[in-house]
matplotlib code that plots the C-alpha trace (Angstrom):
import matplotlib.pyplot as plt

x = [13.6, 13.8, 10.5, 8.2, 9.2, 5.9, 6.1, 5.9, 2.6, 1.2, 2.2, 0.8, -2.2, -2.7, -1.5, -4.2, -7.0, -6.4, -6.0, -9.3, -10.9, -9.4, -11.5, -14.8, -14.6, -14.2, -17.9, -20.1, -23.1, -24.4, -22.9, -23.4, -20.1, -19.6, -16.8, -15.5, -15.2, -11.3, -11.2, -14.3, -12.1, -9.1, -10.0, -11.4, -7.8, -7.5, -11.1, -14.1, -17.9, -18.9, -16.0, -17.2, -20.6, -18.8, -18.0, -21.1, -21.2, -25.0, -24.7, -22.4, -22.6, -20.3, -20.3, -20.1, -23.6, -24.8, -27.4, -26.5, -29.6, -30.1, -31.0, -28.2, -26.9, -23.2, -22.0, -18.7, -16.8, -14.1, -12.2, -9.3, -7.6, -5.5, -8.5, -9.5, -12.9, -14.2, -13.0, -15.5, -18.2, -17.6, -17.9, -21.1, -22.5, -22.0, -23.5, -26.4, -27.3, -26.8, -29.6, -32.3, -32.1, -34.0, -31.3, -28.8, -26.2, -22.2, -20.1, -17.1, -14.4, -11.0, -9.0, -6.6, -3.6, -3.2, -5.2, -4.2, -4.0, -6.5, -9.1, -8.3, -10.1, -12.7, -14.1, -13.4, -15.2, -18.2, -18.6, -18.3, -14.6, -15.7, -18.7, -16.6, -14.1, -11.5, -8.7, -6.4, -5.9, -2.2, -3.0, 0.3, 1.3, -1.2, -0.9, -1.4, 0.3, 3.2, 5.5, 3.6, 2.9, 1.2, -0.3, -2.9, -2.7, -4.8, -4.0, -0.5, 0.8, -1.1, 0.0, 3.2, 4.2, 1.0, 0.0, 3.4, 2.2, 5.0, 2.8, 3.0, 6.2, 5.4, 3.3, 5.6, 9.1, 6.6, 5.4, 9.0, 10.4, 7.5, 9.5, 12.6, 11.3, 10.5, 13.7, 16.1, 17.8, 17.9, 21.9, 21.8, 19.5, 20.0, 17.6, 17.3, 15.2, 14.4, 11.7, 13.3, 16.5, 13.8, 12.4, 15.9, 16.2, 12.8, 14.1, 17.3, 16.1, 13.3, 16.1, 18.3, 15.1, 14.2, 18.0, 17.8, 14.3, 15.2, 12.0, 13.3, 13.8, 13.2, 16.1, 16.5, 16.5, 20.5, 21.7, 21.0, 19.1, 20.3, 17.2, 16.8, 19.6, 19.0, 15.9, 15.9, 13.8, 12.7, 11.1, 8.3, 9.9, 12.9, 10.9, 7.5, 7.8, 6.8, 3.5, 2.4, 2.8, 0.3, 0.8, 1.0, 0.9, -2.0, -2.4, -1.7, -3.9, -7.1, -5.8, -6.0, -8.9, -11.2, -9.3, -8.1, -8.3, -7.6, -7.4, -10.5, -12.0, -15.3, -16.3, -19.8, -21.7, -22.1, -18.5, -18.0, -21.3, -23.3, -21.7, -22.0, -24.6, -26.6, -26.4, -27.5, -31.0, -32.0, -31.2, -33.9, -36.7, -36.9, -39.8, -37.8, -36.2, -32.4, -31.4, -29.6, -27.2, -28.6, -26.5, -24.5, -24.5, -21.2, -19.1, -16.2, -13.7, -10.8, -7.7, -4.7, -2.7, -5.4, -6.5, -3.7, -4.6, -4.3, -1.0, 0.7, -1.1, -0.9, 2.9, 3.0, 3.3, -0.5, 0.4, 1.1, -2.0, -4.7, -1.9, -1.3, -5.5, -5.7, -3.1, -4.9, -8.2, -6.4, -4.8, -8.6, -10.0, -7.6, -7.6, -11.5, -11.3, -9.5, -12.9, -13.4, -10.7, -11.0, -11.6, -11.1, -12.8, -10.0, -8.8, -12.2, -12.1, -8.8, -10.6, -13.7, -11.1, -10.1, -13.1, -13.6, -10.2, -11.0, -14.4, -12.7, -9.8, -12.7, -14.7, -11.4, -10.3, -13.7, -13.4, -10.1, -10.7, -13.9, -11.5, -8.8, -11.5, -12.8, -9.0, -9.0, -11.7, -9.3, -5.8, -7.2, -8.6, -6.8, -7.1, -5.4, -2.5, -1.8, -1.8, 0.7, 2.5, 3.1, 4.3, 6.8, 7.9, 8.6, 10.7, 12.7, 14.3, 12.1, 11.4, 8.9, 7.8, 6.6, 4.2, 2.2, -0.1, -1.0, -1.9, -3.8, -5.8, -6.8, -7.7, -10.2, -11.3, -12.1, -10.2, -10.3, -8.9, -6.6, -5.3, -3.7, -2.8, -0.7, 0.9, 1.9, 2.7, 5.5, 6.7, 7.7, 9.1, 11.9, 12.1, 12.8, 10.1, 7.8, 8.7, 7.1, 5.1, 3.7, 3.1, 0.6, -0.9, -1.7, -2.9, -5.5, -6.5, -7.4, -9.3, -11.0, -11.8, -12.8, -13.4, -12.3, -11.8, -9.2, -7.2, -7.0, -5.8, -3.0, -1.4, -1.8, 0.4, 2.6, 2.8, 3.8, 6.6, 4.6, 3.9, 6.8, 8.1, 11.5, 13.6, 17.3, 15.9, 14.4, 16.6, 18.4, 21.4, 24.1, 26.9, 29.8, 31.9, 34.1, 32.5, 32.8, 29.9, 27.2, 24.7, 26.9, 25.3, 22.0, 20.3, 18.1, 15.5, 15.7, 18.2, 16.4, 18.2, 21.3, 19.9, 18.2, 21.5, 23.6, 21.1, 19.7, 16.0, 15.1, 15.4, 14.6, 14.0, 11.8, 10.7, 7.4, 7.0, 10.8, 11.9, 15.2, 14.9, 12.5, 11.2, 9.2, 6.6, 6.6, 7.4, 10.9, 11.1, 12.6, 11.5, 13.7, 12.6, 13.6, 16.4, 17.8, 17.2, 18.8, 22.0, 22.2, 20.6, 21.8, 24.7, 26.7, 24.1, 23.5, 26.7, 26.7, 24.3, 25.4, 29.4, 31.0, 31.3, 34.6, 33.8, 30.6, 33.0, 35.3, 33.2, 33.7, 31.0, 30.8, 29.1, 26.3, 24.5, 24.6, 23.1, 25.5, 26.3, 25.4, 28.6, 30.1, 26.8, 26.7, 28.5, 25.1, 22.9, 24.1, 21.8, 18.8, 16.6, 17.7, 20.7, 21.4, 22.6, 23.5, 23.6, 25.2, 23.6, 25.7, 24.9, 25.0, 27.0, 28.8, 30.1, 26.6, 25.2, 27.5, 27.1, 23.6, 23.6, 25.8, 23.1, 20.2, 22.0, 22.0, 25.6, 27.8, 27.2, 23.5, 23.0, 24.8, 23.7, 19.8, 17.7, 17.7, 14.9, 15.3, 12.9, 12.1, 10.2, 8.3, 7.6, 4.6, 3.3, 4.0, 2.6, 1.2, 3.7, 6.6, 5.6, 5.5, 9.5, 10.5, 9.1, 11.0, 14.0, 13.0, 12.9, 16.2, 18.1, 16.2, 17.5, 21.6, 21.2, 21.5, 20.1, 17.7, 14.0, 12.5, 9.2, 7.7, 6.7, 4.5, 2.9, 0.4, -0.6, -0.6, -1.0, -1.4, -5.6, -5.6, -2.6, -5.0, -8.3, -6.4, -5.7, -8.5, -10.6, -14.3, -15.6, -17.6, -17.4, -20.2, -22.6]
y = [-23.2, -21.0, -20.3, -17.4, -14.1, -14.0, -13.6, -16.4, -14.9, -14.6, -18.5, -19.6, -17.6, -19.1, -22.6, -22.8, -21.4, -23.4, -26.4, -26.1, -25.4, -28.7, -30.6, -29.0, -29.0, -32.5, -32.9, -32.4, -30.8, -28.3, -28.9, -28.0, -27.0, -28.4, -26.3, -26.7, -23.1, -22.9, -23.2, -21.0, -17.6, -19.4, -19.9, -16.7, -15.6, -16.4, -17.3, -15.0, -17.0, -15.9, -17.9, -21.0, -20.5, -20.4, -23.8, -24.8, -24.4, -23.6, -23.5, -23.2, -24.8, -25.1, -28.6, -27.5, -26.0, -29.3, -28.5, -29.6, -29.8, -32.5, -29.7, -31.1, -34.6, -33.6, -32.8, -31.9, -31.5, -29.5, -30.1, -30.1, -33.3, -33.0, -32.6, -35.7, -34.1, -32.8, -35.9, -37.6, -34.9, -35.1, -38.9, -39.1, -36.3, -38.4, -41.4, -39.4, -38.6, -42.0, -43.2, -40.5, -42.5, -39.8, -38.6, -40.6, -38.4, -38.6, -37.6, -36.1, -35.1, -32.7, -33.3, -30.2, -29.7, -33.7, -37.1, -39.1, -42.6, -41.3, -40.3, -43.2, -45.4, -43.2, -43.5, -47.3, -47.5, -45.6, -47.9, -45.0, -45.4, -47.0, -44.7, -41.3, -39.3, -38.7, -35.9, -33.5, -29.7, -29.2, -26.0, -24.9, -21.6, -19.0, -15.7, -12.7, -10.1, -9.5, -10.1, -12.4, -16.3, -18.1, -21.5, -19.5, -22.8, -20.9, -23.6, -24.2, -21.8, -24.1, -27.3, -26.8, -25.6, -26.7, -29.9, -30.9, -32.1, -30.6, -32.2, -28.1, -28.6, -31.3, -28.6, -26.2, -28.2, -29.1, -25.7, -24.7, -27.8, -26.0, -23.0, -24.8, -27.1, -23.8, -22.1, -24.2, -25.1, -22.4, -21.8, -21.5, -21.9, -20.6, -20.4, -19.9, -22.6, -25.8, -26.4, -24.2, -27.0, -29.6, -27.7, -27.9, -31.0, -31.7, -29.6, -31.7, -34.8, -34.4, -32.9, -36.3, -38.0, -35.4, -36.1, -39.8, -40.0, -41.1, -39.2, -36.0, -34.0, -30.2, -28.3, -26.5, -30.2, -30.4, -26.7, -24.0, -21.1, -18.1, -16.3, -17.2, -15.4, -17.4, -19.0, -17.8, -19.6, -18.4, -20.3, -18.4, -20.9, -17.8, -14.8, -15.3, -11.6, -10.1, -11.4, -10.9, -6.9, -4.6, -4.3, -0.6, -0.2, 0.6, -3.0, -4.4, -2.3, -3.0, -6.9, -6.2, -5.0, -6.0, -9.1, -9.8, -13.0, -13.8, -10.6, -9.1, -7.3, -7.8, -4.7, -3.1, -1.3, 1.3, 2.0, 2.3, 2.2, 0.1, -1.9, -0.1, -2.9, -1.9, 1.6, 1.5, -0.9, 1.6, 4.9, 3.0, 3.1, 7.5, 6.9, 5.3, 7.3, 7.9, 4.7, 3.7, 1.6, -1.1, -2.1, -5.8, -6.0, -6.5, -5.5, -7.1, -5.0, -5.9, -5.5, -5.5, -3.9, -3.1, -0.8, 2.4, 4.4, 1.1, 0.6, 4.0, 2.9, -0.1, -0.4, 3.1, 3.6, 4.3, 7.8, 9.6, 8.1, 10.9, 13.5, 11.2, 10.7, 14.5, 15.0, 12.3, 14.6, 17.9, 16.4, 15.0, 18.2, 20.2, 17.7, 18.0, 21.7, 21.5, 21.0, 24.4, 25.8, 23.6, 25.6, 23.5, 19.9, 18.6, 19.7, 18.4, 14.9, 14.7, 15.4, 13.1, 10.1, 10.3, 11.0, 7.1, 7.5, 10.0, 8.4, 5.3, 6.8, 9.2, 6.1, 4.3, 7.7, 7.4, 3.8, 4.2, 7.6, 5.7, 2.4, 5.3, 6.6, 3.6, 2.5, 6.1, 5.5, 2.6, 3.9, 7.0, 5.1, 4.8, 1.3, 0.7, 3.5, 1.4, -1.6, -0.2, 1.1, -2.1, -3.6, -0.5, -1.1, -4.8, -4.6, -1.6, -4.1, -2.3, -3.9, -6.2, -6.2, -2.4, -3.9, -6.2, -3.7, -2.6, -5.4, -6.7, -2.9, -4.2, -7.6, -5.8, -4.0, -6.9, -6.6, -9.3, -12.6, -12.4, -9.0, -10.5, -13.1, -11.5, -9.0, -11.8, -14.4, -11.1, -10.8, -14.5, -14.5, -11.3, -11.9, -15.7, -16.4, -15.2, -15.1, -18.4, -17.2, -14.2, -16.4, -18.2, -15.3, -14.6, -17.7, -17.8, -13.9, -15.7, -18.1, -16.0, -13.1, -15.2, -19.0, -22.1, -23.3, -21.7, -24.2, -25.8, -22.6, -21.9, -25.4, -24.9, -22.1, -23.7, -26.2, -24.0, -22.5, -19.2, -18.9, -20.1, -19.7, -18.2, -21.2, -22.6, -25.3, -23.2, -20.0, -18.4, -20.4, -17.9, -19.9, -18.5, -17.5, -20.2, -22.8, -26.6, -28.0, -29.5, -26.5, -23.2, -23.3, -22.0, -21.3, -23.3, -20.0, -16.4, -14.4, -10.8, -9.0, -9.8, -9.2, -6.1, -4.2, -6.6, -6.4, -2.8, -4.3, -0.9, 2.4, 5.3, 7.8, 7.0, 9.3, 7.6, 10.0, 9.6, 6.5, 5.0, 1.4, -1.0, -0.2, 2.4, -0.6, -0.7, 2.9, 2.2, -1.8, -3.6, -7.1, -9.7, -12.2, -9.1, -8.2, -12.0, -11.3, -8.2, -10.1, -12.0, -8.8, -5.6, -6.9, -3.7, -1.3, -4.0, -3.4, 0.3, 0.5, -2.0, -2.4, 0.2, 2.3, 0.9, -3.0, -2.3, -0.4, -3.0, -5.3, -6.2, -3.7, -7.5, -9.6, -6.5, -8.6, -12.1, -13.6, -16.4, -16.4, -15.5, -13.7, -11.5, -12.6, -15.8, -15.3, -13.2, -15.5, -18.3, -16.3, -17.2, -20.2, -23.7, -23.9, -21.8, -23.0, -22.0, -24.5, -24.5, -26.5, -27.5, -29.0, -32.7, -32.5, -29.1, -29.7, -30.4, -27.9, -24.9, -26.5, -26.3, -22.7, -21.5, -23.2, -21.3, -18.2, -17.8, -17.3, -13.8, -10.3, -10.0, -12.9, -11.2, -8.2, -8.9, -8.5, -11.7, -13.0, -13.7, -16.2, -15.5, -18.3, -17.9, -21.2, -21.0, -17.8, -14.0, -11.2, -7.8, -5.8, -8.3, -7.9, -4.5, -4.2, -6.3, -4.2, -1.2, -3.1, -4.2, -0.7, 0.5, -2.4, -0.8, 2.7, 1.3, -0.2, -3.8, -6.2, -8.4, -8.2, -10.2, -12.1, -13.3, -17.2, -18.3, -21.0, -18.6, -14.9, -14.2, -12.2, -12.3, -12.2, -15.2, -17.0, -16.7, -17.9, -21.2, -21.7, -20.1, -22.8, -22.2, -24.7, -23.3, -26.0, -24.1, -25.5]
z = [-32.9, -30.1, -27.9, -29.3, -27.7, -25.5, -21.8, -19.7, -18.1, -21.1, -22.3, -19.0, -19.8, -23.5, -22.6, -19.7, -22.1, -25.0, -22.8, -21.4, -24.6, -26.0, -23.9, -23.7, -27.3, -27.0, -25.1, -28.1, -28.1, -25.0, -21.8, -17.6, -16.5, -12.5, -10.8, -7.3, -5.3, -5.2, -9.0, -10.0, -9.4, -11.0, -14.0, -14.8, -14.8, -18.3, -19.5, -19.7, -19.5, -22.9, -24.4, -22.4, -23.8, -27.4, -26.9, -25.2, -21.6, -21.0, -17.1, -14.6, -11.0, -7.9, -6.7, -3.0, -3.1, -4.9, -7.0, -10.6, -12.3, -15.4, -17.9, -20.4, -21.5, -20.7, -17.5, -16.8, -13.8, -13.3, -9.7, -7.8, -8.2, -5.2, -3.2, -1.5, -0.1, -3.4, -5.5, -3.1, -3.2, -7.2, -7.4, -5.0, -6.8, -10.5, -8.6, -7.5, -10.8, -12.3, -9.9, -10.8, -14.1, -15.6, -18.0, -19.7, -19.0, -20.2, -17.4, -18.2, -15.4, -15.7, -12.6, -12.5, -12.2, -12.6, -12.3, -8.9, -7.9, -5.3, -7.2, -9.2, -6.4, -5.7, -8.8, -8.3, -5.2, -6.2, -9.2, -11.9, -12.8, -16.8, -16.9, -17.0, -18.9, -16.9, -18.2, -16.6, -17.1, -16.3, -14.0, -12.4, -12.3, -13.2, -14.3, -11.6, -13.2, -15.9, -13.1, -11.2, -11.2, -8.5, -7.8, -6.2, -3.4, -0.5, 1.9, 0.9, 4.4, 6.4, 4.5, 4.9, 8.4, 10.4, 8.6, 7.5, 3.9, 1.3, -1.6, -2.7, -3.6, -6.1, -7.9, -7.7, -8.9, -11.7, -12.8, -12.3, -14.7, -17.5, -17.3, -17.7, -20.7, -22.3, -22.1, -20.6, -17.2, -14.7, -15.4, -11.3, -8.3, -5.0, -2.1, 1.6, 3.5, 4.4, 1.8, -0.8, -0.4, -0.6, -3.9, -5.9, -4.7, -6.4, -9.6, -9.8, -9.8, -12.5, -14.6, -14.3, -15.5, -18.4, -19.4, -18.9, -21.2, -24.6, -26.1, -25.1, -28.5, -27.3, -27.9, -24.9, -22.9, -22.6, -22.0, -19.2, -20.4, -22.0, -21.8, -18.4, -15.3, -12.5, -9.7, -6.4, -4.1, -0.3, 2.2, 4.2, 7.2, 6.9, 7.6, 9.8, 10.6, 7.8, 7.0, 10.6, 9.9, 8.6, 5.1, 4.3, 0.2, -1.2, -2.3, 1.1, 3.1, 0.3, 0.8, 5.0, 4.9, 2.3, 0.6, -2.5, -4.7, -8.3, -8.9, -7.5, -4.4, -2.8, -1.7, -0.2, -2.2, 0.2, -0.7, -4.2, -5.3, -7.6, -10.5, -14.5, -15.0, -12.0, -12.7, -16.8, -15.1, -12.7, -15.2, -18.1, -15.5, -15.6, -12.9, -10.0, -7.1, -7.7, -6.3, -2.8, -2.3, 0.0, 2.7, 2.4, -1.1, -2.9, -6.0, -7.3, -8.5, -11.1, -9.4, -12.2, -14.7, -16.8, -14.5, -15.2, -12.4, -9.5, -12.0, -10.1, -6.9, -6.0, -5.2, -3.2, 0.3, 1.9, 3.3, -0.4, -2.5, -1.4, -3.0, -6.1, -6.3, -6.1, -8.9, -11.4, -10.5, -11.2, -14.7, -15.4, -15.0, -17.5, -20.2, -20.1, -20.2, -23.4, -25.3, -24.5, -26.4, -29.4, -32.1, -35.6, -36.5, -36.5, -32.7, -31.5, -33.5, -31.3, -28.4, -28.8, -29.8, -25.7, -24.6, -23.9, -22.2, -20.2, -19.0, -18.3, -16.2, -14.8, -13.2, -11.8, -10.1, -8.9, -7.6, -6.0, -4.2, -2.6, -1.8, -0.3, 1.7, 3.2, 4.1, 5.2, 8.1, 9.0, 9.3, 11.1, 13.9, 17.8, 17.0, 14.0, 15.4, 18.4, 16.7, 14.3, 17.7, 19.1, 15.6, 15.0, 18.7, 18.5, 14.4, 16.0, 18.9, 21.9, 25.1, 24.3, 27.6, 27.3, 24.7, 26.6, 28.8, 24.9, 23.8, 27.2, 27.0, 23.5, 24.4, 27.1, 24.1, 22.4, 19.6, 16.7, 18.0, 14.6, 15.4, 19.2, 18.1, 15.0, 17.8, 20.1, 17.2, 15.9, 19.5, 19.5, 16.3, 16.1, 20.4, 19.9, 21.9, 24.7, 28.4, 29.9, 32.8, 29.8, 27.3, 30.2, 30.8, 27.3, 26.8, 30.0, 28.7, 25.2, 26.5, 28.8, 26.2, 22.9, 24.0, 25.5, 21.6, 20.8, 23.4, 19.4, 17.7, 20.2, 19.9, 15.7, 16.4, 18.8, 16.0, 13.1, 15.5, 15.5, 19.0, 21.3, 25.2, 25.4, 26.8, 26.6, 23.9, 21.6, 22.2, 18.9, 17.9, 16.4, 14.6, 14.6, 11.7, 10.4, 12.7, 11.4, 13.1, 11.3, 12.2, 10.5, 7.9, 9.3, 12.8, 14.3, 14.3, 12.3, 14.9, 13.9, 16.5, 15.0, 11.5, 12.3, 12.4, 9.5, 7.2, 8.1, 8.3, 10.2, 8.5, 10.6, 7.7, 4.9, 2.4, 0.9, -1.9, -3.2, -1.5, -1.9, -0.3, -0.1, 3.7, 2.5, 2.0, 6.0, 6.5, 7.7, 7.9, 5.4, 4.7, 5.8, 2.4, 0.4, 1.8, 1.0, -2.2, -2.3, -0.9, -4.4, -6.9, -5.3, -3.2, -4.0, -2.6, 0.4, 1.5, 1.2, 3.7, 6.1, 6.0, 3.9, 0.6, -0.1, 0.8, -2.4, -4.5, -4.5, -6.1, -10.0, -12.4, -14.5, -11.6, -11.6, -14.5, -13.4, -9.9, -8.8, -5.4, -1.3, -1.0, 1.1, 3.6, 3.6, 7.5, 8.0, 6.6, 8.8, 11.4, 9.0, 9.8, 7.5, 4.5, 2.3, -1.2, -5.0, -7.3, -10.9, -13.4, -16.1, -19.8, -20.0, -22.8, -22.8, -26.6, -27.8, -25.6, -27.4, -30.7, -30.6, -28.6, -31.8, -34.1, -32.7, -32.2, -28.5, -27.9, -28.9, -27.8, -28.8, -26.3, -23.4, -23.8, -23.5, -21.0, -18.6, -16.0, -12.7, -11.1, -7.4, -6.1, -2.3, -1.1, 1.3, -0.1, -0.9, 0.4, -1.9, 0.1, -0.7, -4.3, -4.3, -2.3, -5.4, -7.9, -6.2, -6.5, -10.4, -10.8, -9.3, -11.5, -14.7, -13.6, -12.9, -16.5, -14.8, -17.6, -15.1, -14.8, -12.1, -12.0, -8.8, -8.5, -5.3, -4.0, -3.1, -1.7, 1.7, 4.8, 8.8, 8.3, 6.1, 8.1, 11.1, 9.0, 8.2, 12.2, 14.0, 15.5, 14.5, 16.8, 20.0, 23.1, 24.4, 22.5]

ax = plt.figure().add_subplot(projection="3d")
ax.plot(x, y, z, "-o")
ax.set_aspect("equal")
plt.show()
């Protein structure tokens, strides 16, 4: 049988919940659940508390704070098995317990996503490997939005270009080969990248073993998908640029300056105010003072799709949402003025039926015009102007040099470490490095202004290839069209001044309330990721801006609907850091394969004429304002009548302040 016609979000959703459910149900009786910190706002993605109490959960710890009590017979621990640190703060923590002797407890542990060899010996070495449950929780790609699945791998940035570990990629070929067991082989995979090459490779090779395993019975295990268009995979390696920019959706800028994770927002209440719960406890008590919000408290607010009014927000461009909030007030306004002129039952029965409606949309207009505000008292400031200056300055192909008394006034100023360093970071990425004797004086000024530690955090970002001198060995390489050495496939770093015009990253007007290409996200840059992606999606309109009219209209209406190939910029693209590739997979057995597409009805014109998905996978994370360019260009496929819908995959979200939290030393050598 064909898979169910559920979303993949929503069968990553289901498949995680029921999965977890399995095995608490399999702890009988009450139960302490024991959660490390990266997993605790995880797995509220698709479990709510009150179901966990259903099925016995009586408390709820983080191992980090240590301080599992022995109110229950069952423990059980659920931690990240990739995580050497926590599987040993997990086993010592079981072993602790053991020796108090005061309980007889059963231990019971869920590694997720999967049980290692490593934790394996921990166990071993603690003595507790026969005196625990041991399972796994299959935890790869989880669902974010609709359109959105991510690892949610916080470290993965840092893993992969500062640490050098691609063990990421393991868990992402494998959350990948889930899709692919569910609705076939990707019928082709391209990508851009280093690690994206590594990634297919990754995808290829567990294919030849699914096809070589005799047990292999699903019938989607010999034939490329028909449900399924094509993956795209993109290596963050390709395009440092744009997460060291200001992000300037309405989702970026809450993410820049308040911070979002799994979905939700901390934020003071000061801000928004206090929480419904708060609010209903201090209204009961009719002799209390109208309360205050006390300074330093926090709020977490939902950040999704449920939310309709953040739904029309959070892909638009900063500078129109204080017109869109005032529209959504407006609206609010007349449809609760229509009580007044109902006149029969039956009009006001109407009315109170969206009255909840109307409350509901009334306190998230009420939310987000508080959020807008604070972002507001952000934007508006000289700082964040001259910040954004120097940023527009350096995209737009400007003397870098002009920049730098900027940035020293600000460093004088003393300006968050992670700000300079994000400015000089996106000088040496689209300059191809800083000028020797500048980048020395930047790095004495750092010192100098913020500490003698952060000797450590400039060599991370030496390290990572963030931070550079300008010199003959790591100057651009530009191969040359039609070159047959060994290196035209790719350069040895991202040429942006060469892209900048072939690619048309800069557009000088943007409308933000009407806009027509995706560097309205930037207000007039264009995402370098994005645009790659746009060279495989939207290569007709690509074209029309860069080369010609005629050169777009001269390619075949038919390859609209299928993404296959690079071309007509793969020349361009050999200006892009590491390979670029497109691979065809093909069915084992093509006879069986079209036998059994014509048995399960998956071949003829109903097949080819629905909708198809197109996987876009960012290796070493996304950022909101990437998401948000490929939602824009989602939407202008929908509009053309091109039959592709696009979901984002990711190792993780992203952006320049949480790039900088994973390198900033917090050492002080003072001390």
């Amino acid at each position: 049988m064909a898979p169910p016609p559920t979303s993949e979000a929503d069968h990553v959703r289901d498949k995680a919940r029921k999965d977890l459910l399995h095995i608490l149900e399999g702890a009988l009786g009450k139960k302490n659940l024991v959660v490390s910190r990266d997993l605790a706002g995880t797995i509220g993605l698709f479990i709510k508390f009150s179901t966990l109490q259903e099925y016995g959960v009586d408390k709820v710890f983080l191992l980090e704070n240590g301080n599992t009590d022995s109110s229950q017979r069952n423990i059980v621990y659920l931690v990240q098995g990739e995580s050497l640190p926590k599987v040993q703060a997990t086993a010592a923590q079981i072993k602790r317990l053991q020796d108090k002797g005061s309980v007889d407890h059963e231990f019971s542990i869920i590694w997720a996503p999967r049980r290692t060899l490593v934790s394996n010996q921990v166990l071993e070495e603690q003595g507790i490997l026969g005196d625990v449950s041991v399972f796994e929780l299959p935890l790869y790609f989880l669902q974010l939005e609709q359109d959105v699945l991510s690892l949610e791998l916080e470290d993965s940035f840092g893993d992969l270009y500062l640490k050098r570990d691609p063990s990421c990629l393991l868990l992402a070929s494998r959350a990948l080969m889930l899709i692919q067991k569910r609705h076939g082989f990707f019928p082709r995979i391209l990508g851009k990248g280093d690690y994206a090459r590594q990634l297919a490779n990754l995808l290829l090779r567990q294919r030849k073993e699914l096809d070589a395993e005799e047990s292999a019975t699903t019938e989607h295990a010999i034939m490329p998908s028909t449900l399924v268009d094509s993956l795209i995979i993109i290596d963050r390696d390709i395009d440092f640029a744009t997460p060291m920019l200001t992000q300037l959706t309405y989702e970026g800028l809450i993410d820049e300056f308040i911070g979002i994770q799994h979905n939700q927002a901390e934020v003071d209440t000061t801000v928004i105010g206090p929480g419904p719960q708060q609010r209903q406890s201090q209204t009961s008590n009719t002799t209390s003072p109208p309360p205050t919000a006390k300074q330093g408290l926090k709020r977490k607010v939902l950040l999704d799709s449920s939310d309709t009014l953040y739904t029309q927000l959070r892909d638009t461009n900063f500078a129109i949402v204080g017109s869109l909030l005032h529209q959504v007030a407006r609206r609010l306004q007349t449809d609760y003025e229509t009580r007044h002129s109902a006149q029969s039952i039956n009009e006001l029965r109407e009315f109170v039926n969206k009255l909840p409606g109307y409350q509901q949309e009334h306190s998230s207009l009420g939310t987000h015009t508080n959020l807008a505000k604070e972002l507001s008292s952000n934007t508006d400031s000289e700082f964040f102007r001259r910040c954004l200056g120097i940023q527009q300055a350096l995209t737009q192909g400007d003397d870098p040099i002009e920049q730098h008394s900027g940035i020293e006034e600000l460093i004088v100023r003393d300006a968050p470490l992670s700000t300079i360093l994000r400015l000089l970071c996106l000088e040496s990425i689209v300059c191809g490095g800083l000028r020797s004797r500048d980048l020395e004086l930047f790095k004495r000024h750092v010192l100098h202004a913020y500490g003698y530690q952060h000797l450590l955090t400039l060599d991370s970002l030496e390290k990572m290839d963030l931070l550079q001198a300008r010199s003959s060995a790591n100057a651009l390489l530009l191969p040359l069209p039609g070159s047959s050495s060994s290196t035209s496939d790719s350069g040895t770093k991202t040429n942006y001044s060469y892209l900048r015009k072939s690619l048309r990253l800069i557009v000088n007007e943007v409308d933000e309330q009407n806009p027509d290409d995706i560097a309205y996200v930037y207000s007039g840059y264009a995402p370098l990721s994005v645009r790659i992606v746009q060279c495989v999606l939207q290569e007709q309109y690509l074209l029309s801006i860069t080369q010609s009219r005629q050169a777009a209209a001269s390619i075949n209406a038919a390859t609209l609907n299928s993404a296959t190939t690079f071309a007509p910029f793969d020349d361009i693209l050999k200006s892009v850091k590491g390979p670029t590739f497109s691979i065809a997979q093909k069915a084992k057995d093509e006879k069986a394969a079209k036998a059994r597409q014509a048995l399960y009805g998956n071949t003829g014109a109903g097949a080819t004429n629905k909708e198809k998905i197109v996987y876009v996978m960012f290796v070493g994370g996304v950022t909101f304002t990437e998401i948000s360019a490929i939602r824009f260009i989602n939407k202008q496929m929908e509009e053309k009548g091109v039959k592709r819908k696009i979901v984002v995959c990711t190792t993780g979200l992203i952006s320049g302040e949480k790039i900088m939290k994973q390198v900033l030393e917090a050492g002080d050598f003072t001390k």
